[in-house]
Steps between C-alpha positions, in 0.01 A plus 500: 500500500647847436524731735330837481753760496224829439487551889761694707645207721833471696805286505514164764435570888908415488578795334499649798804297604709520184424895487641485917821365375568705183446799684740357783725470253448866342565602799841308608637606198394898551621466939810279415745719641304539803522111545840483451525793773285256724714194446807700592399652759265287646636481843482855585126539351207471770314189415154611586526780298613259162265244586173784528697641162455159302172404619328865407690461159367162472185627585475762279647292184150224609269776481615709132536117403111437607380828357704409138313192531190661530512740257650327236237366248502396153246387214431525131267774367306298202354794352806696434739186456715654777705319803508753848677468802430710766773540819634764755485554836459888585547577112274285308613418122315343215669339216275436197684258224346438177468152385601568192853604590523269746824262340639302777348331822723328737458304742781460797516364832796615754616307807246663736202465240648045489448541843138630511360343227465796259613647190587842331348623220658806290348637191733688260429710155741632263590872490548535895813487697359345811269180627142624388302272779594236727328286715704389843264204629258303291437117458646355152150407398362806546841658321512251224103623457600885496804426286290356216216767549766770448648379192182362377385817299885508311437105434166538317663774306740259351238224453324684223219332370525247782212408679521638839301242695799285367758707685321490773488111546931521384510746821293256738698212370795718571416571861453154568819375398714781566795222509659571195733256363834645448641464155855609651612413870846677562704246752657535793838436327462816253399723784841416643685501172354881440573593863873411528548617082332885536438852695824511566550907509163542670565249783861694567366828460146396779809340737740793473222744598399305775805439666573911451210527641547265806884626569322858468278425759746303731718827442222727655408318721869340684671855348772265391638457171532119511728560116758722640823340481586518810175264593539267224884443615367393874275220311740394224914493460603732284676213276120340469342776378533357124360172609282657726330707210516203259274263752280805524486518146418149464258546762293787358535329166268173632314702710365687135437143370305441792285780468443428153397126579293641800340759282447306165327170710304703747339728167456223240475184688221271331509671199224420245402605198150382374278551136146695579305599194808583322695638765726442768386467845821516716518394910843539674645569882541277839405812739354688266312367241350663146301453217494674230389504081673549238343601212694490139355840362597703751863365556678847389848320568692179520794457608738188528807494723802266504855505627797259457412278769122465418593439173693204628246417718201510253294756678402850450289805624217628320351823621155668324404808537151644426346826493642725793337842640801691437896484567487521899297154514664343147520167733130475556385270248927335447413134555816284557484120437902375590654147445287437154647269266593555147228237381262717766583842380427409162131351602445809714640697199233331244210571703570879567609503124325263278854406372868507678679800436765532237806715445497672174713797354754584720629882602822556669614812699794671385816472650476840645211403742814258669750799487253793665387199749839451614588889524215481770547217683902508480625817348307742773580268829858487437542890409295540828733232677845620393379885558391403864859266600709776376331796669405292839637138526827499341682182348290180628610179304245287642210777418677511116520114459091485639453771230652297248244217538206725482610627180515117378181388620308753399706543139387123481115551588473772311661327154238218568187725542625678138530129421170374570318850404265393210181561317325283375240566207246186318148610411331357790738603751753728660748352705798740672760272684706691820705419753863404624444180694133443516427562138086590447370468197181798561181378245255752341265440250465823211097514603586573872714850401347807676713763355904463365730782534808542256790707641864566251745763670636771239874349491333115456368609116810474320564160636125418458348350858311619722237348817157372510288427775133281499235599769246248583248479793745285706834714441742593260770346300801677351763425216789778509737586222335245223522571119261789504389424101396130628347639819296776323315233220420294797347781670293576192392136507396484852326824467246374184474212732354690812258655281385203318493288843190412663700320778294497822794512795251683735 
């Protein structure tokens, strides 16, 4: 039986509960340093006085957390084909989505919603940088119901002449077994193949600012520097400091591999990917779990990622992005799906595509995109370096002999991102390749173009080559310093082909 959705009603009596502890946690993250005050100094702080503190604040957080409850209500106004939600506490809001623009509804559960029973639902619509409506606390019948109610009106658009009685016995059917069976089951194995073989950089970078962060605090708080030489000598002989900085090395090095392991398992564990009316229905996480659609019209970009070790390994990242509000929340609709196969990414490939993607007329860069690369990335630090030593440091072997290993590694990276820099032109498809050591390979098909924007600076013209950047709904892709000749007749193409497209990626 399906429920009737044209009356206000409100979320599950539990949503009182899960609304407690997300505004606990809004609020741990805001009084933080006050905690860490408390913890420190815990000993000199009257106890009555902290335990009256936590129980008003507790207090407080139960009744905004009742009166959300309360006023949060939600239904489906037939008459206009419109979804509302209304919320607030002191300041009420009302959000009114139209079905019509409704393109994504998904349907996640977090560790406190496993433990209650309940599910979020959050509605999305292209042309918004932010989470049009969500839902904190409902049953998964009753969100499986609203979920097909919502995208019901966009569904009998596509059907055509389709009789709509017959959709709505596909959408019972549906409800009833909402087990889909998974066409593609990433294992265990990839997940740990992908999270020892990637994120790298990002790991280091998330480690580094947390232990600046902790040694920061520790700083204000003991008013020691615990990296002053003079400390580090009373902890370690000052003929182990190599070693010493070599097991720390090796150290922080695992510790990144952990929290890439840690990360990769705990996001994507029980990754599926399942077939639903020509889409792909896709359920990941341990803690957290999600569901979400995929559907091939509105996939803006595709993108396939692989490094050396993958490669080895036979697995690779695939990340699609759809239609995004604006640049601020570009990740919005970016939908990862790590450890696929080559054999997989080519059947996920063929369903988003009708066909797997070929490579077709090739454009290089010109040699001078390498050169003005390196006079940025090697050319400017070393001026800045050797103008610095001279004026301040003086003559510092070991400083000139780390310098000298930048200039290598980065001279290296740099010669393989000019290596792997191509475009790729067929009639179907545009392909541009990128990358150092995790090469992508960024899909777009001509239809999905927004706008294109041609750029050729006044001492390129001579020489003939010039820049060229594609907009879609999901981002933008850019090929510098290309033939411009080549580049401009494959504008002209893609342009006749915008106007002639009736492509619906809305």
């Amino acid at each position: 039986m399906q429920e009737d959705f044209s009356q206000p009603q409100r979320q599950s009596i539990v949503g009182i509960f899960v609304m407690f502890i997300y505004s606990l946690q809004g609020y741990a993250k805001a009084l933080g340093p006050i905690l860490l005050i408390w913890i420190f100094k815990f000993n000199e702080i009257n106890k009555v006085y902290l335990v009256a503190g936590i129980l008003v604040i507790f207090a407080i957080i139960g009744i905004v957390s009742y009166l959300r409850y309360l006023n949060f209500t939600f239904y489906i106004d037939q008459e206009n084909e419109e979804f509302i939600i209304t919320e607030g506490v002191l300041n009420k809001t009302k959000t009114t989505i139209q079905l019509y623009k409704i393109q994504q509804v998904n349907i996640n559960q977090s560790l406190i919603q496993r433990l209650v029973g309940v599910y979020e639902l959050v509605v999305d619509t292209a042309g918004s940088n932010k989470k049009e409506g969500s839902i904190k606390a409902i049953s998964h019948a009753l969100a499986l119901d609203l979920k097909a109610r919502l995208l019901e009106n966009e569904s009998k658009k596509s059907l055509g002449s389709h009789d709509v009685s017959t959709y709505s016995n596909e959408i019972s059917i549906e409800k009833r077994n909402d087990a889909e069976i998974p066409f593609i089951k990433i294992s265990f194995l990839s997940l740990l193949k992908i999270g020892i073989t990637s994120n790298y950089v990002k790991s280091f970078f998330v480690l580094l600012a947390f232990f600046i962060s902790v040694y920061d605090h520790v700083k204000q708080i003991t008013g020691r520097d615990v990296l002053d030489e003079q400390n580090i000598e009373d902890y370690v002989d000052r003929s182990q400091v190599a070693t010493a900085f070599s097991v720390l090395f090796i150290i922080f090095f695992l510790t990144i591999i952990i929290i890439n392991l840690v990360r990769t398992i705990f996001t994507y564990f029980d990754y599926k990917i399942a077939r639903q009316k020509g889409s792909l229905l896709l359920s990941y996480g341990l803690l957290n779990t999600k569901s979400t659609i995929i559907k091939p019209e509105k996939v803006q970009i595709t993108s396939v990622t692989q490094n050396f070790f993958q490669k080895k390994m036979n697995v690779l990242n695939l990340k699609i992005k759809q239609a995004t509000g604006g640049e601020k929340e570009e990740h919005k609709q970016h939908i990862e799906i790590p450890g696929c196969s080559h054999l997989e990414k080519e059947s996920i490939l063929k369903l988003l595509f009708q066909k797997i993607p070929e490579k077709g007329v090739m454009l290089k860069p010109n040699f001078r995109k390498l050169g003005f690369s390196v006079f940025l990335t090697i050319g400017l630090p070393l001026l800045g370096f050797y103008f610095v030593r001279d004026l301040i440091m003086g003559q510092m072997p070991m400083i000139d002999y780390l310098m000298f290993l930048y200039v290598v590694f980065v001279g290296i990276i740099q010669f393989y991102i000019f290596k792997n820099n191509r475009l790729y032109i067929n009639n179907d498809f545009i392909i541009l390749q990128s990358g150092a050591w995790d090469v992508t390979n960024k899909i777009i098909l001509p239809s999905k173009i927004q706008a294109i924007t041609t750029s050729q600076l006044f001492w390129h013209k001579n020489i003939n080559i010039g820049s060229l950047t594609l907009h879609t709904a999901g981002g933008n892709i850019s090929f510098q310093l290309g033939n411009f000749t080549a580049i401009k007749q494959y504008v002209n193409l893609w342009l006749y082909e915008m106007e002639t497209s009736d492509s619906n990626w809305m």
